[in-house]
C-alpha positions as CSV (number, residue, x, y, z in Angstrom):
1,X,1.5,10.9,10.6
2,X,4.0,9.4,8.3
3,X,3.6,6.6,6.1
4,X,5.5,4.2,8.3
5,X,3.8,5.4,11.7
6,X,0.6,5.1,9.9
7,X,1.2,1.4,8.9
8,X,2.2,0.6,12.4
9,X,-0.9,2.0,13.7
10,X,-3.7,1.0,11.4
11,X,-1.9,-2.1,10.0
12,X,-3.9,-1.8,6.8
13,X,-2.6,-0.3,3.1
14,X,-5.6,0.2,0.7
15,X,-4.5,-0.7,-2.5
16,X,-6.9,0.7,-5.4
17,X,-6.4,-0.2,-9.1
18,X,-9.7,-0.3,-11.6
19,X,-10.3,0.8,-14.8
20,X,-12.7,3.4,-14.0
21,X,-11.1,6.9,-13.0
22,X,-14.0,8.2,-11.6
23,X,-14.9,5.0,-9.9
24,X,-11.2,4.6,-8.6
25,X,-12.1,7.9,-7.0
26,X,-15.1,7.1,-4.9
27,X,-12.9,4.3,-3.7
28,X,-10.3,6.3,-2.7
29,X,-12.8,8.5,-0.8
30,X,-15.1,6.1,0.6
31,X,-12.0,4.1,1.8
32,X,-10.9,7.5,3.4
33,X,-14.4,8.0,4.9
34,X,-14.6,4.3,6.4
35,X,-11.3,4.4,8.4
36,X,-8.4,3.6,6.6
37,X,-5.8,5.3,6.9
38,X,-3.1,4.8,3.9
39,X,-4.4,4.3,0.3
40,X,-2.5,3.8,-2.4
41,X,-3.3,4.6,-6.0
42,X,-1.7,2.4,-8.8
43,X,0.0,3.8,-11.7
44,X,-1.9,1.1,-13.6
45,X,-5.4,2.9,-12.9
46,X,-7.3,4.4,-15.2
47,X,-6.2,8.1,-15.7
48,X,-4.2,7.4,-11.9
49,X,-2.4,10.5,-11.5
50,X,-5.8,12.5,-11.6
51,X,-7.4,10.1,-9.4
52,X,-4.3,11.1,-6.7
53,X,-4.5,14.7,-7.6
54,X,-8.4,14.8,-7.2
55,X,-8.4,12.3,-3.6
56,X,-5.4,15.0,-2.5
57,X,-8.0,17.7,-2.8
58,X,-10.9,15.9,-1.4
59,X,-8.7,14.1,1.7
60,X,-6.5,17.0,2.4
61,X,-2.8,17.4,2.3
62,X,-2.3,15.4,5.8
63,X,-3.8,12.0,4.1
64,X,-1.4,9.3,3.6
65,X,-2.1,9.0,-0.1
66,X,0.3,6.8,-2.5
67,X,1.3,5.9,-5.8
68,X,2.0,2.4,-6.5
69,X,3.4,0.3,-9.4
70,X,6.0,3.5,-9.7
71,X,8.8,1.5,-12.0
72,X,10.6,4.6,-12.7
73,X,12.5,7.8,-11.0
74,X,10.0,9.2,-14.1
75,X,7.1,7.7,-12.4
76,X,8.4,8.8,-9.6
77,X,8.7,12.3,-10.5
78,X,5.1,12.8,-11.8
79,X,3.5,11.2,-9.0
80,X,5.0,13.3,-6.4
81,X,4.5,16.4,-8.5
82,X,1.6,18.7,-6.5
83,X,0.3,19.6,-10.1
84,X,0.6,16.1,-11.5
85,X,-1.1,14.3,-8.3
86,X,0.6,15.3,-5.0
87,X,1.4,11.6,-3.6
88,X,2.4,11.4,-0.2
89,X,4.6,8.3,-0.8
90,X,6.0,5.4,-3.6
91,X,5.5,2.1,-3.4
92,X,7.5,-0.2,-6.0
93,X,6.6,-3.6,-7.4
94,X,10.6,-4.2,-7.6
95,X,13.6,-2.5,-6.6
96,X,13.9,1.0,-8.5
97,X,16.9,3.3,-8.3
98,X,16.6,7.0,-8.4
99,X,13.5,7.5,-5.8
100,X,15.7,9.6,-3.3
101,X,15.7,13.1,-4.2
102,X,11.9,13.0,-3.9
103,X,11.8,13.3,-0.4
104,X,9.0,10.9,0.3
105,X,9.0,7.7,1.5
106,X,8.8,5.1,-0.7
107,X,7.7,1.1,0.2
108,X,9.9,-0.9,-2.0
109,X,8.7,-4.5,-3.5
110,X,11.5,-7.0,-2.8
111,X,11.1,-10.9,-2.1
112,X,14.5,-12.1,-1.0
113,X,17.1,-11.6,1.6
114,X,19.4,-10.2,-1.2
115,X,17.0,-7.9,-2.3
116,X,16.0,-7.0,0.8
117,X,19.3,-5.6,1.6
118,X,19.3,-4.0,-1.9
119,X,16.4,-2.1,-1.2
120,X,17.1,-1.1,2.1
121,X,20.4,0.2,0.3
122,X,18.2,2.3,-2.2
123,X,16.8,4.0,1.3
124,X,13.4,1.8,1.6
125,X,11.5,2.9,4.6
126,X,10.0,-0.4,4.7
127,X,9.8,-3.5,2.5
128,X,6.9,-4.4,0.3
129,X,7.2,-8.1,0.4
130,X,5.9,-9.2,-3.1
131,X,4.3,-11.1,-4.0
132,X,3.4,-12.7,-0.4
133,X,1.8,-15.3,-1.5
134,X,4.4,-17.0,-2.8
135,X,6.0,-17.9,0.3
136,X,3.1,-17.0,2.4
137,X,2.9,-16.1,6.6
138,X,5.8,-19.0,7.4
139,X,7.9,-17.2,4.8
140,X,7.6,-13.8,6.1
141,X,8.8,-15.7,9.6
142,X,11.7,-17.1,8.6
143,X,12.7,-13.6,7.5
144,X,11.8,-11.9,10.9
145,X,14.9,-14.0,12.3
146,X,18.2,-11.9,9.9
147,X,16.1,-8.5,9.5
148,X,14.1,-8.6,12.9
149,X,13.5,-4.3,12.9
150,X,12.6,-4.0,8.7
151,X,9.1,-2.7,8.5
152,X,7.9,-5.7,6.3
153,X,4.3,-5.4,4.3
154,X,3.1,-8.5,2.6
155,X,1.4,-7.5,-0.6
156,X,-0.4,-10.4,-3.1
157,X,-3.1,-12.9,-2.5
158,X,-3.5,-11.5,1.5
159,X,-7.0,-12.5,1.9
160,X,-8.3,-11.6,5.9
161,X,-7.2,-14.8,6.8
162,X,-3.9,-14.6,5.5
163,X,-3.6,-10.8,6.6
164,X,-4.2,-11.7,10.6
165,X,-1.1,-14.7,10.4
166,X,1.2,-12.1,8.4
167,X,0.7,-9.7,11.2
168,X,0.7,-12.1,13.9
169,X,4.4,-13.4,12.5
170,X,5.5,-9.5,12.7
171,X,4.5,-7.5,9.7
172,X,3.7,-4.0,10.2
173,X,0.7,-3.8,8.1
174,X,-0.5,-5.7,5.3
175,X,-1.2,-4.3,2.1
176,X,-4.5,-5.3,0.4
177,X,-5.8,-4.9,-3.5
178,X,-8.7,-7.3,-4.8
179,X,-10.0,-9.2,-1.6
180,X,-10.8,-5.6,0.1
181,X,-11.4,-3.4,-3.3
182,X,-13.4,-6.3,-4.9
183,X,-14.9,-4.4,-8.4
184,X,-15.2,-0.8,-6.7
185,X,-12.7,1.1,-8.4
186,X,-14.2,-0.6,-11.8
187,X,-17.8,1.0,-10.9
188,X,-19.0,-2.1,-8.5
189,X,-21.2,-1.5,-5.5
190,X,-20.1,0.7,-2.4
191,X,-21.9,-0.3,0.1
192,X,-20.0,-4.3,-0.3
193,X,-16.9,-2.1,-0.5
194,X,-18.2,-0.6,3.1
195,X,-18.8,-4.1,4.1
196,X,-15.5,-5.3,3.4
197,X,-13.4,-2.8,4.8
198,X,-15.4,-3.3,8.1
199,X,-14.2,-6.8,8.0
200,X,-10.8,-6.3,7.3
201,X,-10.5,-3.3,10.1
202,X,-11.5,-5.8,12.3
203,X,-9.4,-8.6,11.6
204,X,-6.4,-6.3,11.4
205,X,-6.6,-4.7,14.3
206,X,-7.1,-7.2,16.6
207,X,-4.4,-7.7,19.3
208,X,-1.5,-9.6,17.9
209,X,-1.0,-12.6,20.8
């Protein structure tokens, strides 16, 4: 399963970032073991690339495992490298040229209709909308109406709450960092982590009315 079929099914991105490369780890594996289905490892964790290249081993090579906060076609490079980490797919905080000749998808940040279209030029296979909160669920609505068939996933401030009226206004998935993570991947407790994720499976895949 693909990164796109994957979001469409589980509705839920896992997005770990801590400070603790071993702890980032257990995250990336306990989320694995509790059900979800596409996690995404930022650039901006602790020793990242060997928390990817340690999950791939662990998860297998059919796990939809990310990098995120990639910046660069450099970032880009390493991330995707099997010997470096062996990341199934990019995700972008901004639009980032160069990503292509990688050959994996890539979920690329953008915010407004222009952007939008520039990323979908730069071969997005869906849109990060970031930071969500700024314009929040009615925001993500109003663009449903010119781009009715992107694959939009709100990223930013998407408490459970917020995640259930995102996908209830036509996002594919929403991407989650702090509100589901909490302090895991900085060496906080698993079994909340457990808790949490329970929660948000929940919530997420709930029929949409």
């Amino acid at each position: 399963m693909n990164l796109v079929e994957s979001l469409r099914v589980h509705r839920l991105l896992a997005i770990v970032r801590g400070k603790d490369s071993a702890a980032a780890l257990r995250t990336v594996v306990t989320l694995a073991e509790e059900g979800v289905a596409a996690i995404e490892v930022s650039l901006t964790t602790a020793d990242a690339l060997t928390v990817i290249r340690q999950a791939r081993a662990e998860l297998g090579p059919d796990a939809v495992l990310g990098a995120g906060t990639v910046r660069s076609a450099a970032d880009a490079a390493r991330a995707v490298d099997a010997v470096d980490a062996g990341a199934s797919y990019l995700v972008t905080p901004a639009l980032v040229d160069g990503l292509e000749p990688y050959g994996v998808p890539v979920l690329m940040g953008a915010l407004t209709p222009s952007e939008i279209e520039l990323a979908l030029a730069r071969g997005a296979d869906a849109i990060k909308l970031f930071p969500g909160s700024l314009g929040g669920p009615p925001y993500l609505g109003a663009l449903r109406d010119p781009f009715p068939e992107v694959p939009f996933v709100p990223v930013g401030g998407v408490d459970a709450a917020a995640a259930r009226d995102y996908l209830d206004r036509g996002a594919v998935a929403v991407g989650v960092g702090s509100p589901l993570i909490g302090d895991a991947a900085d060496g906080g407790d698993l079994g909340q982590l457990r808790g949490r994720v329970a929660a948000f499976r929940a919530t997420v895949t709930r029929e949409t009315p």
